[in-house]
N, C-alpha and C positions, 0 to 999 in steps of 0.2 A: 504494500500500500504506500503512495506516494507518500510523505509531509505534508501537512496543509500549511497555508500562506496565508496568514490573515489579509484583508484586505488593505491593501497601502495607501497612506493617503495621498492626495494630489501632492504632483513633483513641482516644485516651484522650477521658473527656464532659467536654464544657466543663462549670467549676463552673456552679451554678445563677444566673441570669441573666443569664450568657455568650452565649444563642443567637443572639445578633447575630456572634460568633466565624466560628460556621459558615453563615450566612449568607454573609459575605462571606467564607471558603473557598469555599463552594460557588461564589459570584460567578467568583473567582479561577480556579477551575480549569473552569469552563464556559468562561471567555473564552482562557484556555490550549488550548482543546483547539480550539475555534472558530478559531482563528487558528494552529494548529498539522495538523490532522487535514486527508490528502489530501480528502478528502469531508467537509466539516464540515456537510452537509446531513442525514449519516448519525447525527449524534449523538446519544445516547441519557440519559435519566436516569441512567440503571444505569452508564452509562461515569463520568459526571461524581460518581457514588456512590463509584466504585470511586476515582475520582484524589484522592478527600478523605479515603478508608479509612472509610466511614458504609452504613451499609445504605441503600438506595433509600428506604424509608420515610422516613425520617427530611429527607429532601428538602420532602414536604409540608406540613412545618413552617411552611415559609419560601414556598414556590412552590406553587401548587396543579396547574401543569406544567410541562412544558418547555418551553411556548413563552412563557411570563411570565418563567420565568429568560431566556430568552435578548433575552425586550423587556427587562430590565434589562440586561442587560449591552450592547445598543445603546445604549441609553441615558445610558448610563457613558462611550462609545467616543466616541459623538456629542458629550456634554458638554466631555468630554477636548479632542478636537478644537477646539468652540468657542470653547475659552478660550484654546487658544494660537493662533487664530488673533485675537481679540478684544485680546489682550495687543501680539501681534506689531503693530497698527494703530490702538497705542493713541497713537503718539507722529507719527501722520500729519499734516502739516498742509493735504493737497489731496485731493482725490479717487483724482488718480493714484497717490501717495504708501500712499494706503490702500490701493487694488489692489491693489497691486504689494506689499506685506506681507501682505496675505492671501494672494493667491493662491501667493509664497515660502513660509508658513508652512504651506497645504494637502499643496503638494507633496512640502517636507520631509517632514510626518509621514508622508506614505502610502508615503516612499523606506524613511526609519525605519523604519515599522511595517506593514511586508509584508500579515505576517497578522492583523493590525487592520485595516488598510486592505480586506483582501478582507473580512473580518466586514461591512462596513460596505456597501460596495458592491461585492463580488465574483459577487453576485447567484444563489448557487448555493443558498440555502437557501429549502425549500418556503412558499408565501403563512402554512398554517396554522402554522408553525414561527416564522417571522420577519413578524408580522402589521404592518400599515399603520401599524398605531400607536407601535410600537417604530422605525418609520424618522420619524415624525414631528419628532423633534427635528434631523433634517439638512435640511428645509426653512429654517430659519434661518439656516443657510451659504448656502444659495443663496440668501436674497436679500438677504445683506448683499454679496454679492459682485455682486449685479444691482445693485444698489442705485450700488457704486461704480463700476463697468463705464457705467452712467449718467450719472454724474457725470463722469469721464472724457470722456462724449460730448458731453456737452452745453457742455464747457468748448469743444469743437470745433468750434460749431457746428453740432451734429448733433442734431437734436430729434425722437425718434421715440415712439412711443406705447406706451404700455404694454405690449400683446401684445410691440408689437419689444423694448423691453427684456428682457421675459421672454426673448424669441430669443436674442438676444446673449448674456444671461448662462448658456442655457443650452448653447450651443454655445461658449465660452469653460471652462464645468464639462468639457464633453464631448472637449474640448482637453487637459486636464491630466489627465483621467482615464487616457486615451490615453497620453498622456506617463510617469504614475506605472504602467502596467502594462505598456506595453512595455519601460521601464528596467528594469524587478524582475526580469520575468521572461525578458527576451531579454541577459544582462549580458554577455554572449559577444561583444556590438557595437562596435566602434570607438564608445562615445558620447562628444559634446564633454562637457564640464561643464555640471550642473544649472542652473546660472545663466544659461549663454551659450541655451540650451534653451530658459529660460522667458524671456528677452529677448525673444527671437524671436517665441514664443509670444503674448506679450501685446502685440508690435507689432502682430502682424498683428488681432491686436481691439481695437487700441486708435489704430490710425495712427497712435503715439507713434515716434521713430526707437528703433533696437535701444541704439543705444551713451546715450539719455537712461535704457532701461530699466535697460541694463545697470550703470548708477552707481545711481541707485536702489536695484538688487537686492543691493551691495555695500555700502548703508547701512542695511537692513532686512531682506535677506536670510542664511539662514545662514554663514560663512563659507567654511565647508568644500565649498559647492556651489560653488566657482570651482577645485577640482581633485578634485572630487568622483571614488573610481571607482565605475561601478555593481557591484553584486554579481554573485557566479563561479557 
């Protein structure tokens, strides 16, 4: 069942060359509702009118549909993302080092932000809604995360080709994704801590030992993932 909206009251007009104001209103309560609404596949112009108190016209101002607002608002999530994952691997000094902060700083956010996280990749919204081009900036996560998944290997001895790289790094994404949607949405579980989780996790693609991740994760990872509870 959706959320209800109580009724908004009338929006007073931005002064005159304010229309950037409602724009990113509009932005605001499209990405509110995307990450809030049981079926965010369902959403409409006219919803996303109603949560800014604006008549639907007034939309095309800025967007010439819904599916351009909603490539902006990927496109916001994604950025988002990259930077704190970009920031978190900034003080890396190995391959490993960088891994292992990115992919701490992946998981955080998607633990954080539920329903951001499903916007992004909860895969529930139709091709013409949510087009190729609005996911196109999460290709960049994935291969700075192949990129160090690589490095990682090659420090090991392990030289594999390109396609394999791509493998790895994307059954490694397909690891945590697992991880951040079985944690959100099953919190009813005896889970260990976040940290002790992605230890594991990144041993088993990294043939690193758990207890070298696990100090790593404790120097780069958030803190509060070492008694992290999941959500009720």
């Amino acid at each position: 069942m959706m959320p209800s909206h109580e009724a908004r009251p009338a929006r007073r007009r931005n002064p005159r060359g304010q229309g950037q104001v409602l724009k990113a209103q509009l932005v605001d309560a499209a990405a509110r509702l995307l990450a809030t609404l049981d079926q965010p596949e369902t959403l409409t112009l006219r919803q996303v009118a109603r949560e800014v108190g604006v008549a639907p016209a007034s939309i095309y101002g800025h967007f010439p549909d819904l599916a351009a607002l909603i490539e902006h608002v990927l496109r916001l999530r994604y950025n988002e993302l990259s930077e704190l994952m970009e920031q978190a691997a900034e003080s890396a000094s190995d391959p490993l080092s960088d891994l292992v902060a990115r992919c701490a700083a992946y998981v955080h956010w998607g633990v954080e932000q539920p329903g951001n996280y499903r916007t992004l990749f909860g895969g529930r919204m139709p091709a013409d809604l949510a087009p190729g081009a609005g996911h196109s900036d999460g290709a960049h996560l994935f291969e700075t995360v192949i990129t160090a998944l690589a490095g990682v290997n090659a420090a090991r001895g392990r030289q594999v080709t390109e396609e394999q790289q791509w493998r790895d790094g994307l059954m490694l994404w397909t690891a945590m994704h697992g991880l951040i949607g079985l944690y959100n949405d099953h919190g009813d579980l005896p889970w260990p801590p976040l940290n002790d989780l992605l230890a594991n996790l990144l041993s088993l693609h990294t043939g690193r030992p758990t207890d070298e991740l696990a100090t790593l994760l404790t120097q780069v990872g958030p803190p509060e993932f070492n008694n992290e509870a999941p959500p009720s």
